[in-house]
N, C-alpha and C positions, 0 to 999 in steps of 0.2 A: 488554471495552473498548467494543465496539461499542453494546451496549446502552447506555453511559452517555451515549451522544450519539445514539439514535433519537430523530426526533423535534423535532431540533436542526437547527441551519444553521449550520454551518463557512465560514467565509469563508475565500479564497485570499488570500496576501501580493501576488497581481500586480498589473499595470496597470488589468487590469480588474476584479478585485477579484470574480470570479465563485464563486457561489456549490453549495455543496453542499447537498443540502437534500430529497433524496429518501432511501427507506431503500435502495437500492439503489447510490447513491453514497456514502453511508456506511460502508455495506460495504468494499465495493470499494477504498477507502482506507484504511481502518482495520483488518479483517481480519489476524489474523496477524502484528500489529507490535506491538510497544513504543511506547506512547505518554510524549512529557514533556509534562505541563504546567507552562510557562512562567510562573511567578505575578509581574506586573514593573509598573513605573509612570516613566513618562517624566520626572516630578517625583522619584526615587529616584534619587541620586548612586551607589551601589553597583550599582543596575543598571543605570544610563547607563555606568560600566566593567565590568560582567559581558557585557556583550551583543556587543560584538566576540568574546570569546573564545568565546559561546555560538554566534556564527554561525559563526566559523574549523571550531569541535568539529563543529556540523551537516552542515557543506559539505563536510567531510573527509572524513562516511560517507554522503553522498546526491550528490554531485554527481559525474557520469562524468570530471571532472578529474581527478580524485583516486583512485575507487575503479573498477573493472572493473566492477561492480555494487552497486547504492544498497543499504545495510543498510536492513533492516525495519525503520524508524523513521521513526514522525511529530512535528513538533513545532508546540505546540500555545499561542497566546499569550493567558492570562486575565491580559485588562487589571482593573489594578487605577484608573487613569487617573481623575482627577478629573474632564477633558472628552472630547469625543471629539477635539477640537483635539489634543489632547497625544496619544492613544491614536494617532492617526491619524502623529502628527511620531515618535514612538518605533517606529512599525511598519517607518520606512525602516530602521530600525538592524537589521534582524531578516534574517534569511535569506526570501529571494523564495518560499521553498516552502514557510514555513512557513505552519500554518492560523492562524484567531484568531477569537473570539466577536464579535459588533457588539457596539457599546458600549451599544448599548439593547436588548440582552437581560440580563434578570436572571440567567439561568443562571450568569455571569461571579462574581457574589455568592455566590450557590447552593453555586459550588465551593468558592469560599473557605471558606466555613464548612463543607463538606463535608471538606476537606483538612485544615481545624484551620490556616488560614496567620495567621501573625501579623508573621513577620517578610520584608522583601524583600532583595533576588531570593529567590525557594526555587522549586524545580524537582524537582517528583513524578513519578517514574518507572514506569508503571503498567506491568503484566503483560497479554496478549492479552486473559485474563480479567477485569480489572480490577482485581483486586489490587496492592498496594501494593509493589512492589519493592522502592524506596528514597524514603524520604520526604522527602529534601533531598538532590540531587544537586549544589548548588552546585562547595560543594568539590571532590568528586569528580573533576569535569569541569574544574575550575582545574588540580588537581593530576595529572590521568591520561590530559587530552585523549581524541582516539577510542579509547583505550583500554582505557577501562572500558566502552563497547557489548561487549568479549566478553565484562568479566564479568556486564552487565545478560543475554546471550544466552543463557549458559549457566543463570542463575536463573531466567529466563525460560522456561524450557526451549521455547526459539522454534523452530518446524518449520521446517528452511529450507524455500526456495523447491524445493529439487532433490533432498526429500528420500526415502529409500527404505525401502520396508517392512525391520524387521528382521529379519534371516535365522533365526533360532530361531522368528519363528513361521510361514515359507514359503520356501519353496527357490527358488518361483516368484519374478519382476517385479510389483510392485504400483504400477499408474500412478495418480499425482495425477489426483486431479479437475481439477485447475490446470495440465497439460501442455499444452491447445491454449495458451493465455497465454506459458508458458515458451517453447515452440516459435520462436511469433511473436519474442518478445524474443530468444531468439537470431537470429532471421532478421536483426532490427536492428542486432545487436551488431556483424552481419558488416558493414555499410554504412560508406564513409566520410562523414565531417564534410558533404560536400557534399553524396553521395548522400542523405544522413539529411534535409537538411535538402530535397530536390525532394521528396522523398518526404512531409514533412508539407505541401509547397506543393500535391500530388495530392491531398493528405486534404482540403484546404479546399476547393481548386476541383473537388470530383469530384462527379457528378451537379446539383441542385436546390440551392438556398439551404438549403432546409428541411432536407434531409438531410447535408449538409457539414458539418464540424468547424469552427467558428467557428474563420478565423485568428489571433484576440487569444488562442484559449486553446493552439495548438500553439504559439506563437512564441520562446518560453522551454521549451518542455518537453525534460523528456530521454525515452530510450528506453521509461524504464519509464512515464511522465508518457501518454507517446503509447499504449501499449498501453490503457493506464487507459481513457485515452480514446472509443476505435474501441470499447471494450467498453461505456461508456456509450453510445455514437450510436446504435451498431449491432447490440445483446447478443452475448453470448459466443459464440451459437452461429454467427454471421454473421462472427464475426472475422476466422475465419482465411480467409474468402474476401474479403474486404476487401483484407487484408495480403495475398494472393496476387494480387489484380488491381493493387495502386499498384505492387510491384514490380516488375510487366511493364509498367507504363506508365514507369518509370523506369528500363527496359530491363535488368532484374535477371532476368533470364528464368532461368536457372542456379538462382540462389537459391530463385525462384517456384516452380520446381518442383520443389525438393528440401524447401521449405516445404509444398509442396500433399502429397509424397505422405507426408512426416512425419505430417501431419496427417489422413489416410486411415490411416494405419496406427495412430495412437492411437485413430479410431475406432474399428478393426475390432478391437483389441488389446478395448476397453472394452466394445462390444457382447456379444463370443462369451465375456465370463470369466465364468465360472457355476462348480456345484456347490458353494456356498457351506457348510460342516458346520455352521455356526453361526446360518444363514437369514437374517442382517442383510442389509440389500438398503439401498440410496438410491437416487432415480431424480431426472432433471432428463427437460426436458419432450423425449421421441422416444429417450429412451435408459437405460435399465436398468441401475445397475451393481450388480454382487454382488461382496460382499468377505470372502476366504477368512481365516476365523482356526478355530483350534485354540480348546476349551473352557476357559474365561478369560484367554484370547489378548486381546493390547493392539492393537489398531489405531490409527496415528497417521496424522491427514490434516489438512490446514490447513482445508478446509470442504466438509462434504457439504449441497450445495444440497434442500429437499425441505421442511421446514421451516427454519429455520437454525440447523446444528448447529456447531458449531466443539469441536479436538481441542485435544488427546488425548482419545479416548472408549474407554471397557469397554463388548465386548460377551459375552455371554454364551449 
């Protein structure tokens, strides 16, 4: 999925209407989820009433009202919109997180006729890979609400976030590449409503202009929204000292350091795992990891940073 939008500029549903548009915020968003593209137009009666029940479906599996943690899923608005006037008055209708093309990219066209759409609303449910899950999810999603994300998950064969090597091919622990992230996002989880909210008011006002998290783009965000974030400002390998320092400025000192030594320990876990029988190795930059499989053993990892690889992968 990723690769169908390198390259590309994803615009946010918010205030500020901030843009995605490097290949490393791509990633970053898209990685590891189910995408839908939304194919709709403001002038379409049928999607002027699909589109409540498309934002209720959305908000039930992404927003921390509702769910303990946001399901893998991005949604994605290819306006079919005569103006931008109209593209712009139908985007209120849409859930605040979802993404959407500018109306003066042709890519928007591109897809259409890439998807084969003829008739509206239709909403494509693509696979991490890009594959086509469900080619019209309309229905589906009238008749099954968040329901059917477990059977898109399971078709999907979506790595959760927390996922663990499986035991036929190691007796051992096999940590995500993605544990300092997990970490941090539990750190938050444990915050309340108020805490959460000093806490992105430390991420905007902390050090220089330059280096601070723009407060129009925390102001709306949730849990997951903010880790995103600190990982874009600051890269991943600086996160979790980020998250360790606003903690203590918001007097979580408890937490900070049950975060800081987690996070010492997924190092030291990643550096010393070696004797790999298989030689597969990825490396990110100051850290080596070796990953143990048996000969034509399955290793599943959401992404091994080095070129970019995304799973499930065979090695051999």
């Amino acid at each position: 999925m990723v690769d169908l939008f390198l390259g590309k500029v994803l615009v946010k549903n918010n205030k500020d209407k901030d843009e995605l548009d490097t290949e490393r915020e791509i990633i970053l968003r898209l990685q590891n989820r189910i995408l839908m593209l939304f194919f709709g137009s403001g002038d379409c009666e049928k999607c002027q009433e699909f589109a409540p029940t498309l934002k209720d479906f959305f908000k039930k599996l992404t927003d921390e009202f509702y769910v303990e943690r946001s399901a893998q899923l991005v949604l994605l608005y290819i306006s079919l919109d005569s103006s931008e006037e109209q593209q712009e008055k139908f985007l209120k209708e849409l859930p605040k997180r979802c993404l959407f093309l500018a109306y003066e990219d042709p890519y928007r066209q591109e897809l259409s006729v890439m998807f084969e759409v003829q008739d509206l609303p239709r909403v494509v449910v693509l696979r991490p890979d890009c594959s086509v899950l469900t080619p019209d999810a309309v229905e589906e999603i009238c008749k099954l609400g968040p329901d059917c994300y477990r059977n898109w998950q399971e078709g999907a064969e979506l790595i959760d976030r927390n996922f663990m090597m499986n035991e036929e091919f190691d007796e051992g622990k096999m940590r995500s590449m993605t544990d300092p992230i997990r970490l941090i996002l539990d750190a938050l989880s444990e915050l309340l409503e108020a805490e959460f909210k000093e806490f992105k008011w430390h991420l905007s006002n902390s050090g220089t202009k330059d280096n601070s998290i723009p407060r129009g783009k925390l102001e709306n965000a949730n849990r997951h929204d903010v880790v995103d974030l600190i990982v874009q400002q600051y890269s991943s390998s600086d996160a979790g000292t980020i998250a360790v320092r606003v903690l203590r400025k918001i007097k979580q000192n408890d937490l900070a350091d049950q975060l800081k030594r987690n996070l010492q320990e997924v190092s030291k876990d990643v550096s010393t795992e070696g004797g790999a029988s298989s030689g597969a190795a990825a490396s990110t930059t100051g850290v080596t990891v070796t990953i143990n499989s048996g000969s034509g053993g399955v290793v599943k990892a959401p992404v091994l940073h080095g070129g970019v690889f995304h799973g499930p992968m065979n090695f051999s």
